[in-house]
C-alpha positions in Angstrom: 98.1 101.6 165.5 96.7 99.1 167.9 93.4 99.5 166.0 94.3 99.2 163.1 96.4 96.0 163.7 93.0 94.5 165.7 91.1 95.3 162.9 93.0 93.5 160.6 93.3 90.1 162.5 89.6 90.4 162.6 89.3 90.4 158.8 91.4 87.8 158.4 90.2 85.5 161.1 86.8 86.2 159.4 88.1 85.4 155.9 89.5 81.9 156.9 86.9 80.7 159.6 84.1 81.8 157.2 82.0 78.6 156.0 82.4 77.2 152.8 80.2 77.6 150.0 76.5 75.5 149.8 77.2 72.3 148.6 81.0 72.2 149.5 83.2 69.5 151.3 84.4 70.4 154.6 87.9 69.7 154.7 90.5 69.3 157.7 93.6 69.8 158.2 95.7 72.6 156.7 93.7 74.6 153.4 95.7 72.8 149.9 98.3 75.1 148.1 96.2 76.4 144.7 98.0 75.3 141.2 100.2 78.1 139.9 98.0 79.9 137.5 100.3 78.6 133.7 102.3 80.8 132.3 101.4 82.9 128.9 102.9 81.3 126.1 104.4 84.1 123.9 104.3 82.7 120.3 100.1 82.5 120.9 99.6 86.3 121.8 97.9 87.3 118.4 97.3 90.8 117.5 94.0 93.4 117.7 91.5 92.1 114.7 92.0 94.0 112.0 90.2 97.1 111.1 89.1 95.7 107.7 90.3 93.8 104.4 91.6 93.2 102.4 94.7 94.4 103.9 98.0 94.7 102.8 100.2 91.8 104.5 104.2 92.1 105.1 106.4 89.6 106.6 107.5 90.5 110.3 110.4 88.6 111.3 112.9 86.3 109.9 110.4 84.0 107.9 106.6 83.1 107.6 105.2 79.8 106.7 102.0 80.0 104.9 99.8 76.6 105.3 97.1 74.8 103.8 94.5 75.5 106.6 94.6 78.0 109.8 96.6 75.1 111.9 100.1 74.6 112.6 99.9 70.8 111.6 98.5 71.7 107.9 100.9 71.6 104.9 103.1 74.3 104.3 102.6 75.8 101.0 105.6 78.1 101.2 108.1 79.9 103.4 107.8 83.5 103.4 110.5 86.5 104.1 110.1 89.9 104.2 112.4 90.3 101.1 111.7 88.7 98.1 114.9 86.9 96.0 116.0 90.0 93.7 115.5 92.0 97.2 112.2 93.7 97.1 109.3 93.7 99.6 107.7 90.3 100.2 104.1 91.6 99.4 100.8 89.6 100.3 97.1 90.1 100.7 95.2 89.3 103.5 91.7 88.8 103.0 89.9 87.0 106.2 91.1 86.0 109.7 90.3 82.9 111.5 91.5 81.6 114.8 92.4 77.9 115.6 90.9 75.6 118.5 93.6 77.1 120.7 92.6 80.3 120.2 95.5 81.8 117.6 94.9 83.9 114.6 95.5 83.4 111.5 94.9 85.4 108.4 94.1 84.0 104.9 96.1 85.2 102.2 96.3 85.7 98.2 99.8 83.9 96.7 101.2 84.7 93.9 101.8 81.2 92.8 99.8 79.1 90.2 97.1 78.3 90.0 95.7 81.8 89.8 93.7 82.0 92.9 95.7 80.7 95.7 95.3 81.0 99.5 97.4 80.4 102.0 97.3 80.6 105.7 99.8 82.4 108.2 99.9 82.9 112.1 98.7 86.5 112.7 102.3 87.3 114.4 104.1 86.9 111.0 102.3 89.0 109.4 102.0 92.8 110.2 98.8 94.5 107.9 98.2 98.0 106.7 95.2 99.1 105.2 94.7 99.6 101.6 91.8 101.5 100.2 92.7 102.2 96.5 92.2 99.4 94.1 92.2 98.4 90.3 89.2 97.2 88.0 90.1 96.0 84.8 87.5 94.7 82.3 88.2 92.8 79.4 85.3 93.6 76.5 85.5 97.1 77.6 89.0 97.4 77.2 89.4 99.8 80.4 91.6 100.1 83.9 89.7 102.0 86.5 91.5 103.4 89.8 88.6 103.6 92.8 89.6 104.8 96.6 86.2 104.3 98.5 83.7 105.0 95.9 86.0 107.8 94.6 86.6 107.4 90.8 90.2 108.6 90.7 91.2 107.4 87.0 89.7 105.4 84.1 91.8 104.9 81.0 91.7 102.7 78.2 93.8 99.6 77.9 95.3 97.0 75.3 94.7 93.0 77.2 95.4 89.5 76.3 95.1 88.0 72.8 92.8 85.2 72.6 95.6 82.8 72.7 97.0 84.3 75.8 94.0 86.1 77.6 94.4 88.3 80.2 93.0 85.9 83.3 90.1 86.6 85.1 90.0 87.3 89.1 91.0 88.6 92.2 94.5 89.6 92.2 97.2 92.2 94.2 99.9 94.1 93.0 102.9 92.7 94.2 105.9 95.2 92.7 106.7 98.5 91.6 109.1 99.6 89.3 110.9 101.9 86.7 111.6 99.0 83.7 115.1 98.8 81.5 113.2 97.8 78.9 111.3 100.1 76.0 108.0 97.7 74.9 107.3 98.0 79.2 106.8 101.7 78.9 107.7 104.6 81.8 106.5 102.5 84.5 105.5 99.0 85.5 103.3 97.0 88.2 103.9 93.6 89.0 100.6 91.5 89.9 100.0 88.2 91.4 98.4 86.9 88.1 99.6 84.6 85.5 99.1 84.2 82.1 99.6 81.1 80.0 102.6 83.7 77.7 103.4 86.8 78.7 105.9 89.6 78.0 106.7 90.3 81.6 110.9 89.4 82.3 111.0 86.0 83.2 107.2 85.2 81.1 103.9 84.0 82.7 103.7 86.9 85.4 100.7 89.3 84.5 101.8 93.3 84.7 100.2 96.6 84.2 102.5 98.7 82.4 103.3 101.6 79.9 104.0 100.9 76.1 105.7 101.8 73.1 103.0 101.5 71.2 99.9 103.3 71.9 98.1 102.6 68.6 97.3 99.2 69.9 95.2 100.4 72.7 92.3 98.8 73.2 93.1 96.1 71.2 93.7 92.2 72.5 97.0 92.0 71.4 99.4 91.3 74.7 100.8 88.3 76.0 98.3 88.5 79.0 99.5 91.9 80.3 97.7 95.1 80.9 99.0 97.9 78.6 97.9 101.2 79.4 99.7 104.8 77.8 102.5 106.3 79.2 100.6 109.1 80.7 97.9 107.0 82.5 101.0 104.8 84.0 102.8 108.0 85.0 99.4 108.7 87.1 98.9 104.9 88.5 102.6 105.9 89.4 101.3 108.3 91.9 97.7 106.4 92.8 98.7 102.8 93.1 100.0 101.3 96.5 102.0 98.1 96.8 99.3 95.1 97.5 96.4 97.2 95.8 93.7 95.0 95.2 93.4 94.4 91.2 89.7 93.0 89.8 89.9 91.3 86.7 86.9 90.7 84.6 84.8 90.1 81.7 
């Protein structure tokens, strides 16, 4: 015991006499008390990166405010929660990540506002992702909806669009609800999308959807509103393929 204790008082005798550093002030008198090392600020802990996008975004916590630019000073475009107003899942889109000059992440996100193509920005720790590998191409002149997961072809059917005085718009979009609709022109099924049209026949009018119809002879035709019509059968199957946030590609 004696041994050990001698050995210690060695050490530490070493540690404190040893010379400082090359270059160093001496200094006399007793050895200052260090700054306390600050403490962690919670709300700045930001998640892993994410595996990959886009990525399917919902609201974690109370509220999320999406801004202008990945800062907390920027505008604020809108004030998020995780349930929308007639009580479904707030649904976004998260496409990139950034992090401020303090070091906090922030992913950039697809709105479903107008104009068509709106971003928005929200702190990484309002947002929690899940990955999303299915997604929807829609082209116009062809008049046809294809389903892809990965570089799987899992569906391609033919569709009715936009007339001319309501086209169906171009661009990047998500599906943002799911749902069995009351009324018979909206077929057996029906997908909400952040799109809008300049008319369309979607509850409410200017929201874009991909849905069934009661009238199959006018597929592939531009006769709609600005929404996707597809058959009965084919929306039965998107049904079963089609996530909540799915990417949607719109084009010529």
């Amino acid at each position: 015991m004696l041994a050990r204790l001698g050995a210690l008082i060695a050490v530490t005798a070493a540690v404190h006499l040893a010379p400082p550093p090359a270059g160093a002030a001496a200094q006399s008198g007793p050895s200052p008390t260090p700054p306390a090392a600050p403490k962690p600020d919670p709300s700045a802990q930001t998640p892993a990166r994410a595996r990959q996008f886009p990525a399917v975004a919902l609201v974690s916590g109370e509220f999320a405010p999406v801004r202008s630019a990945p800062r907390g000073s920027a505008r604020q475009l809108q004030l998020l929660r995780p349930l929308r107003p007639d009580a479904r899942l707030q649904v976004l889109l998260a496409v990139a990540e950034r992090r401020d000059g303090i070091g906090r992440l922030w992913y950039k996100v697809r709105l479903q506002r107008r104009p068509n193509g709106t971003h928005g920005w929200v702190r990484a720790t309002r947002l929690h992702l899940r990955e999303v590998r299915t997604r929807i191409i829609v082209r116009r002149r062809a008049r046809t909806l294809t389903v892809r997961r990965g570089r799987r072809v899992l569906l391609r059917t033919r569709v009715a669009v936009g007339a001319s005085n309501a086209p169906t718009p171009l661009g990047s979009f998500f599906v943002t609800a799911r749902f069995r609709p009351d009324l018979r022109y909206l077929g057996a099924y029906a997908f909400e999308t952040s799109a809008f049209s300049r008319l369309s026949d979607w509850p409410g009018g200017g929201i874009v959807g991909i849905h069934g119809t009661d009238q199959p002879e006018l597929l592939g035709r531009a006769v709609s509103h600005g929404c996707i019509r597809v058959s009965n059968r084919a929306v039965r199957q998107l049904r079963r393929l089609i996530p909540l946030g799915a990417p949607i590609s719109i084009r010529r």
